[in-house]
C-alpha positions as CSV (number, residue, x, y, z in Angstrom):
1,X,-5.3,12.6,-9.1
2,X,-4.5,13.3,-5.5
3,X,-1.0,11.8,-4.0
4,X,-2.0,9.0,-1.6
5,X,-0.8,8.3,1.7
6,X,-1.4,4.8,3.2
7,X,-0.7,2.9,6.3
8,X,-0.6,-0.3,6.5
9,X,-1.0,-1.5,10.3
10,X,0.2,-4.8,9.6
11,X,-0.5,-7.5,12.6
12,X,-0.9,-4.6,14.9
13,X,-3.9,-3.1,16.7
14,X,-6.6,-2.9,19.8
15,X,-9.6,-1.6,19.9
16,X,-7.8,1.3,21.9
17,X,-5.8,2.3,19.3
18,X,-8.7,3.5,17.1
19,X,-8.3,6.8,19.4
20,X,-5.0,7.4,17.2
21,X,-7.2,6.7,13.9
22,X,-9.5,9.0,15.0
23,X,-7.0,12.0,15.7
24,X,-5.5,11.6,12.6
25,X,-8.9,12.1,10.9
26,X,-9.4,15.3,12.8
27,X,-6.6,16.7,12.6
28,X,-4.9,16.1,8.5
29,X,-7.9,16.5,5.9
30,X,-6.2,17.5,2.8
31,X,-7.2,18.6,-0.4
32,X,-4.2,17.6,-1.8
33,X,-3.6,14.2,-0.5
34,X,-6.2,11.0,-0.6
35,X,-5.7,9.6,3.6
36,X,-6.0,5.7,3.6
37,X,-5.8,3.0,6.9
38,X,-5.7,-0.2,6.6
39,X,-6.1,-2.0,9.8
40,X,-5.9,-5.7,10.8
41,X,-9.1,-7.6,10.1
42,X,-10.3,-7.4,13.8
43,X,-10.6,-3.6,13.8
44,X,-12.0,-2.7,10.0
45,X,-15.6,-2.2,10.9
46,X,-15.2,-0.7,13.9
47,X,-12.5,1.7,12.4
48,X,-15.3,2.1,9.8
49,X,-18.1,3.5,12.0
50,X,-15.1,5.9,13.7
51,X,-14.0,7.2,10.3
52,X,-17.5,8.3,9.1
53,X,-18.0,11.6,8.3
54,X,-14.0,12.2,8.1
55,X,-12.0,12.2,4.9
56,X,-9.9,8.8,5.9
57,X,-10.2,5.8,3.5
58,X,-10.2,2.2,4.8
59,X,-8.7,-1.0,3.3
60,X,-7.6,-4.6,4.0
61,X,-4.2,-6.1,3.9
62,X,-5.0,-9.1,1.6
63,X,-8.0,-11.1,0.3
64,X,-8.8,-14.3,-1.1
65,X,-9.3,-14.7,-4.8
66,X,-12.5,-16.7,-4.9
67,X,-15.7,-14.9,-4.0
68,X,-16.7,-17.2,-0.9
69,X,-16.1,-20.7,0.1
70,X,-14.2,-23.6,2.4
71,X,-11.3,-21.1,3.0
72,X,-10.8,-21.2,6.8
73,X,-8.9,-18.3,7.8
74,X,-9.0,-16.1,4.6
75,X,-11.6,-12.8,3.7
76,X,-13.2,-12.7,0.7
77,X,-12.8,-9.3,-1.2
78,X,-16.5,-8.6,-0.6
79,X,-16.2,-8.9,3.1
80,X,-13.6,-6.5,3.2
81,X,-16.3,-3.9,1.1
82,X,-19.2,-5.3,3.3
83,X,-16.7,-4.0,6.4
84,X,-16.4,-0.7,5.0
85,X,-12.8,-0.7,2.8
86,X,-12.1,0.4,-0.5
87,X,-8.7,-0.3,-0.7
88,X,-7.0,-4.0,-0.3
89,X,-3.3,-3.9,-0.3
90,X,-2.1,-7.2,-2.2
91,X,1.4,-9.2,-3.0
92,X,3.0,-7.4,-0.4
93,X,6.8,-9.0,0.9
94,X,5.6,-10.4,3.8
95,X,2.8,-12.5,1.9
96,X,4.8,-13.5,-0.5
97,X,7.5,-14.1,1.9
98,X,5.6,-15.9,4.6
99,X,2.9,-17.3,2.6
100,X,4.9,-18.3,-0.4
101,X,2.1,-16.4,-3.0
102,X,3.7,-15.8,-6.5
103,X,3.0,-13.2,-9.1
104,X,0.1,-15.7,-10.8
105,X,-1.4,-15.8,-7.2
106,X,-1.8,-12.0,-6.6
107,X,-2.9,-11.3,-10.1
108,X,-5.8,-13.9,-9.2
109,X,-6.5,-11.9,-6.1
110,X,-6.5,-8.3,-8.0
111,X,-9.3,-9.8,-10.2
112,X,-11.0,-10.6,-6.8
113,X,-10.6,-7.3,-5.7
114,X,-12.0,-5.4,-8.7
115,X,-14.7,-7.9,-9.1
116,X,-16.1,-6.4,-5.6
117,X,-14.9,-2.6,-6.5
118,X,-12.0,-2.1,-4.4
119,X,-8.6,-0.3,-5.4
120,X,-5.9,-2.8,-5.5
121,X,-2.8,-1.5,-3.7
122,X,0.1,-4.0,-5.8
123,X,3.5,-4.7,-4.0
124,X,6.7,-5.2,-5.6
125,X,10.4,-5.4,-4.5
126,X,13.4,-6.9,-4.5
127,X,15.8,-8.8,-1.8
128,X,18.9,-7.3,-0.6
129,X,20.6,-10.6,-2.7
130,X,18.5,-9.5,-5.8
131,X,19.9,-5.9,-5.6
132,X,23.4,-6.9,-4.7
133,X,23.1,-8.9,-8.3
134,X,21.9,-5.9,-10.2
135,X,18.6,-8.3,-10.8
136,X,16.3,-5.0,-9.4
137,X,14.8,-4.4,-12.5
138,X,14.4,-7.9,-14.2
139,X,12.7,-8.9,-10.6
140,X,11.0,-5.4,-10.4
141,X,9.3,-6.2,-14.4
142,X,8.6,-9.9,-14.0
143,X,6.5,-9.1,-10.5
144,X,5.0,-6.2,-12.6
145,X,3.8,-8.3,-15.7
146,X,2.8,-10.8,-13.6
147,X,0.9,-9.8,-10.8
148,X,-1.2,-7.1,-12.7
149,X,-4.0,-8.5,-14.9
150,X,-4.9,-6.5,-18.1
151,X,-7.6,-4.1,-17.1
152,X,-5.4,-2.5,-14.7
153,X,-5.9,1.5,-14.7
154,X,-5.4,4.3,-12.8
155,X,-8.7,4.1,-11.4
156,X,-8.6,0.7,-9.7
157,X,-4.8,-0.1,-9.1
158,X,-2.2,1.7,-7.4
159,X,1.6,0.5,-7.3
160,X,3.4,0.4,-4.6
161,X,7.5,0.1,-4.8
162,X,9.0,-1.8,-1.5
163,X,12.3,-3.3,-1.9
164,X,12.3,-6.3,0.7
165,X,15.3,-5.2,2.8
166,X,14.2,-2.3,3.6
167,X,10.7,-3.0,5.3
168,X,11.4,-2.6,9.0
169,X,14.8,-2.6,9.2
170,X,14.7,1.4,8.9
171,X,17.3,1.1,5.8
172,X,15.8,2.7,3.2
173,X,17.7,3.0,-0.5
174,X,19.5,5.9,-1.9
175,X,17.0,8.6,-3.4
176,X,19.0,7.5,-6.9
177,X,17.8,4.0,-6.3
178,X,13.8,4.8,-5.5
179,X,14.5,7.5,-8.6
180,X,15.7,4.6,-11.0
181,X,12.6,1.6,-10.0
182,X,9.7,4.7,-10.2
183,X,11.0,5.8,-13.6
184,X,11.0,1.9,-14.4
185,X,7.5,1.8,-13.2
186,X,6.1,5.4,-14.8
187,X,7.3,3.9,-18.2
188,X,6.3,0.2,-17.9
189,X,2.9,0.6,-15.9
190,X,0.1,-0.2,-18.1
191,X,-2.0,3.3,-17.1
192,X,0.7,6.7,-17.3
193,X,-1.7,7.7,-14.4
194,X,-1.7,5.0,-12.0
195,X,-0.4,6.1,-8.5
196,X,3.2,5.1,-7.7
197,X,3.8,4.9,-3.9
198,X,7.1,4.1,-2.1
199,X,7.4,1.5,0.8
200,X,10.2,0.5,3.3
201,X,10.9,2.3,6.4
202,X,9.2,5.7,5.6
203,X,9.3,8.2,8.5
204,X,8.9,12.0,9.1
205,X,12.6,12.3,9.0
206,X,12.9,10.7,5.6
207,X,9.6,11.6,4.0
208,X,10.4,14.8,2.4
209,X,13.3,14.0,0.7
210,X,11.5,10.8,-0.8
211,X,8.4,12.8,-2.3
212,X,11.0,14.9,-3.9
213,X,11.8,12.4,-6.0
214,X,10.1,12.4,-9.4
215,X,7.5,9.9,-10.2
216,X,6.8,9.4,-6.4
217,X,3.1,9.6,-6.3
218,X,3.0,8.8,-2.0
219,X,3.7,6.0,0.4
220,X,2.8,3.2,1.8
221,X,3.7,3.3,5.4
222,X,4.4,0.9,7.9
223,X,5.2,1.4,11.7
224,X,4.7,5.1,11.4
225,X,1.4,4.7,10.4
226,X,0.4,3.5,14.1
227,X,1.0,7.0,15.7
228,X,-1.5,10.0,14.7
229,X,1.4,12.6,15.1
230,X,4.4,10.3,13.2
231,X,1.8,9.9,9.9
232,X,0.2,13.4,10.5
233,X,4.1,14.4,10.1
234,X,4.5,12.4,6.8
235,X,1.2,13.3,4.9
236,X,2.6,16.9,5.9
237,X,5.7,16.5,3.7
238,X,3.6,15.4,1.0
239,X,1.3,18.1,1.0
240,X,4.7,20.1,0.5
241,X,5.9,18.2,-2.0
């Protein structure tokens, strides 16, 4: 399977800066590495109708677990499909973080997200308290085993390693520390296949030595995902790797 390299736009995003989208598509198809976007809400279709005919994959940045309802605010998975994604990144931090989701909720929302035949991008990671405690791994398996429904496989899920205090802060952990969690991950994911990205503060002056590590599969990026020639930069690196 192809490394992956994803960027996660967060709450960021004009029309106008579909013209970055767009010169990223031209200018980095790979046959090495699968390109994927994943743009606020607002901008999905419209990123959609730019992106065909290029090589660039779309997704959201959450869903809702039920199918369609009285859920003011929220995007069913099959929205997100009907807008032209395949991908939906889920449990990441900032959700869990700012929306207080648990393990149990994310889970419900992978089901979602398979039921309507989208990839489910799975975030995990520790606080900077958790690591300082040596809890990395015990916080690290319990998200695991609990945000990841049985069914998961290589083909619809795709893990994505982002320890908490490192997501925007541009600290990022030592090469032995990303080393240690992905090993964790390659031996205690459910498929031996199923893509293992890293997360936090990626940027073309760090990329390379991170998809040197082994069991590093690709990244989800965050802020340099916003620039055509900072992501151009990283998916470059893992071309190389």
């Amino acid at each position: 399977m192809k490394k992956l390299a994803a960027g996660n736009w967060k709450m960021n995003g004009r029309t106008a800066q579909l013209t970055e989208a767009m010169a990223l598509a031209a200018a980095h198809p790979s046959p090495t590495v699968d390109v994927l976007l994943c743009p606020p809400a607002t901008l999905l279709a419209a990123m959609a109708q730019a992106m065909v005919g290029t090589a660039v994959a779309l997704g959201g940045q959450d869903c809702h677990a039920a199918e369609k309802g009285a859920h003011t605010g929220d995007i069913a998975a099959a929205m997100l499909v009907d807008a032209g994604a395949s991908h939906v990144i889920l449990g990441h931090s900032e959700r869990r973080a700012d929306h207080g989701e648990s393990s149990a909720d994310v889970a419900a929302k992978v089901r979602a997200a398979w039921a309507a035949g989208l990839t489910a991008i799975v975030c995990l990671g520790e606080t900077e308290a958790q690591r300082d405690a040596g809890e990395t791994l015990a916080v690290i398996g319990a998200q695991l085993a609990g945000s990841l429904p049985e069914g998961a496989s290589a083909e619809n899920t795709v893990i994505a390693y982002e320890p908490v205090w490192a997501i925007g802060t541009g600290r990022t952990p030592t090469p032995e520390q990303i080393a240690e969690v992905h090993a964790f991950l390659r031996q205690n994911a459910p498929d031996a296949g199923i893509r293992l990205l890293y997360g936090g503060s990626v940027n073309p002056g760090n990329a390379a030595a991170i998809f040197a590590l082994p069991n590093v599969d690709g990244a989800l990026v965050g802020g340099a995902s916003l620039k055509a020639a900072d992501f151009g930069q990283i998916i470059t690196a893992l071309e190389a790797a």
